[in-house]
C-alpha positions in Angstrom: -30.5 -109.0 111.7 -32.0 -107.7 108.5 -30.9 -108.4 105.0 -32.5 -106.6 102.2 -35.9 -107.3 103.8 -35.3 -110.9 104.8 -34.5 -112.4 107.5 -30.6 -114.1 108.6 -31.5 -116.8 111.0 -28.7 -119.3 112.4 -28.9 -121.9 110.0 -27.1 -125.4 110.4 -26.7 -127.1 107.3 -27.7 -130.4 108.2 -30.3 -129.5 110.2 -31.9 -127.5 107.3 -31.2 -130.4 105.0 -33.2 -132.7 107.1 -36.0 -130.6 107.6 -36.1 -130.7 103.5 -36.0 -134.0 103.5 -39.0 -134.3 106.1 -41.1 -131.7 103.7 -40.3 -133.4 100.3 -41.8 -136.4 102.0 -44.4 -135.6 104.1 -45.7 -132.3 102.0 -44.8 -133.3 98.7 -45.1 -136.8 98.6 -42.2 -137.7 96.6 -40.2 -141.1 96.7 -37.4 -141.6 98.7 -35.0 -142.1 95.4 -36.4 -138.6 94.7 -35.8 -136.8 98.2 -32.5 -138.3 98.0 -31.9 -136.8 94.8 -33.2 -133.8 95.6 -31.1 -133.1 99.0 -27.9 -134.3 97.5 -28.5 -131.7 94.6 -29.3 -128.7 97.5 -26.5 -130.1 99.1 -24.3 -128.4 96.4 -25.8 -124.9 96.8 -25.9 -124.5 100.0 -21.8 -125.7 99.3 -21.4 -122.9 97.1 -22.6 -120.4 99.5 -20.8 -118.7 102.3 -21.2 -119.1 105.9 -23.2 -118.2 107.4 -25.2 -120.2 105.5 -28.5 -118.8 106.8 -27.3 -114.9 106.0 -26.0 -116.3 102.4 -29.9 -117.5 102.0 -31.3 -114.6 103.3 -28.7 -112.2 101.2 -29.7 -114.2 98.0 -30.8 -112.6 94.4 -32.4 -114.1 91.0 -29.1 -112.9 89.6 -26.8 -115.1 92.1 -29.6 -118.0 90.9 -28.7 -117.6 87.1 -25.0 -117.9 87.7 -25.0 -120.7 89.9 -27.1 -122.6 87.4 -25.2 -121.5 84.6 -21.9 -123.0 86.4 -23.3 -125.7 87.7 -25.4 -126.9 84.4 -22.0 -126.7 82.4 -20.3 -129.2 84.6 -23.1 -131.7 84.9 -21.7 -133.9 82.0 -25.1 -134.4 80.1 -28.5 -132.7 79.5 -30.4 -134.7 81.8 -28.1 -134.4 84.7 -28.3 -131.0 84.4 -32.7 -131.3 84.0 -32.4 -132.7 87.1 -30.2 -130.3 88.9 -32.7 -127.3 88.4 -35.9 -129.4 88.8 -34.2 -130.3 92.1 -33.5 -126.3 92.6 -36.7 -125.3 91.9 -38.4 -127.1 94.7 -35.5 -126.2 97.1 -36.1 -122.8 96.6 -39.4 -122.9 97.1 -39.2 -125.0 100.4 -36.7 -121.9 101.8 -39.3 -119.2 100.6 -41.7 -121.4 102.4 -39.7 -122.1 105.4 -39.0 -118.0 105.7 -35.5 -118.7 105.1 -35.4 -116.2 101.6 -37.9 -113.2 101.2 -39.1 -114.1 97.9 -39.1 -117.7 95.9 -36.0 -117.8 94.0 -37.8 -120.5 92.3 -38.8 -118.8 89.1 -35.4 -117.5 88.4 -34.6 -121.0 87.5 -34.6 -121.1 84.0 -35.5 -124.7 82.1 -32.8 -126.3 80.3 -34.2 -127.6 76.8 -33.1 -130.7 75.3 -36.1 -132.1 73.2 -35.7 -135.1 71.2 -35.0 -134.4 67.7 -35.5 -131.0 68.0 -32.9 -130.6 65.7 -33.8 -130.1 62.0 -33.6 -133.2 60.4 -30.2 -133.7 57.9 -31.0 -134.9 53.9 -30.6 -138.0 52.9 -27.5 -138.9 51.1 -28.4 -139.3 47.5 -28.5 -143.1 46.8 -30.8 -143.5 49.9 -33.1 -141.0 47.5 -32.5 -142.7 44.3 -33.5 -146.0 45.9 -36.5 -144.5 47.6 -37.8 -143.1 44.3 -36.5 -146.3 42.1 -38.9 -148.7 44.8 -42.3 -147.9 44.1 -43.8 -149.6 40.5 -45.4 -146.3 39.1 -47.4 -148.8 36.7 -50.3 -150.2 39.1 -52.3 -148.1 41.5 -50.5 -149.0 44.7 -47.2 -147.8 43.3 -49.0 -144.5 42.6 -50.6 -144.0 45.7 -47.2 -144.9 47.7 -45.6 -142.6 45.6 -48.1 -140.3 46.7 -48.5 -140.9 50.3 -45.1 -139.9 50.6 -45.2 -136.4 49.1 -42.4 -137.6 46.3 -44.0 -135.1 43.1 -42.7 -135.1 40.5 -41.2 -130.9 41.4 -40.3 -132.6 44.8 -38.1 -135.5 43.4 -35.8 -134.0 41.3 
């Protein structure tokens, strides 16, 4: 049976999750902390799918991607967790487009979740953090100056 120019195969769930694991090991060489990761996060897809699983799969859209990440990454509890969840995603998508299971790799309709460190701008110090940072250097010999200097405290900047 055709859906929207894949193809709806009988899928078993366990079955497909194996032959995931086998591929993340043997294709993409990755640990086995990794493939178990990985399968227990494509566990919760396929979970959120109806059955048949295998006409869910083929039946699936970039939009039906986005939402599930979007609910998913908002219940993850912390940025990380949530990293993981679509780096997991990612390659599971791309082992179904690779397996024939979807007609297109989902993959790129994974967006990236962003959570640099200190990404943030950086809050002011509080005032007598200043005053003492300014009060420390001995303006009166040539080290003073220069560390004065070195950290960009002018005179137009200190005030």
């Amino acid at each position: 049976m055709e859906i929207r120019g894949g193809f709806a195969r009988p899928v078993r769930l366990e079955d497909l999750l194996d032959q995931y694991r086998q591929w993340l090991r043997e294709e993409r060489g990755l640990a086995p902390e990794s493939v178990r990761c990985y399968v227990q996060q494509s566990r919760k897809l396929l979970a959120s799918l109806s059955e048949p699983v295998g006409r869910s799969l083929g039946a699936l859209e970039p939009a039906d991607i986005i939402s599930y990440v979007v609910a998913a990454c908002q219940g993850s509890g912390s940025r990380w967790s949530a990293k993981a969840h679509v780096t997991a995603l990612r390659s599971f998508l791309r082992f179904l487009h690779v397996s024939g299971l979807t007609s297109s790799d989902l993959a790129p309709a994974v967006l990236g979740i962003v959570g640099w460190r200190l990404s943030q701008v950086p809050r002011g110090l509080p005032r007598d953090q200043v005053d003492a940072l300014l009060d420390c250097h001995d303006t009166t010999t040539v080290t003073g100056i220069r560390d004065k200097a070195v950290l960009g405290l002018r005179g137009a900047e200190s005030v």
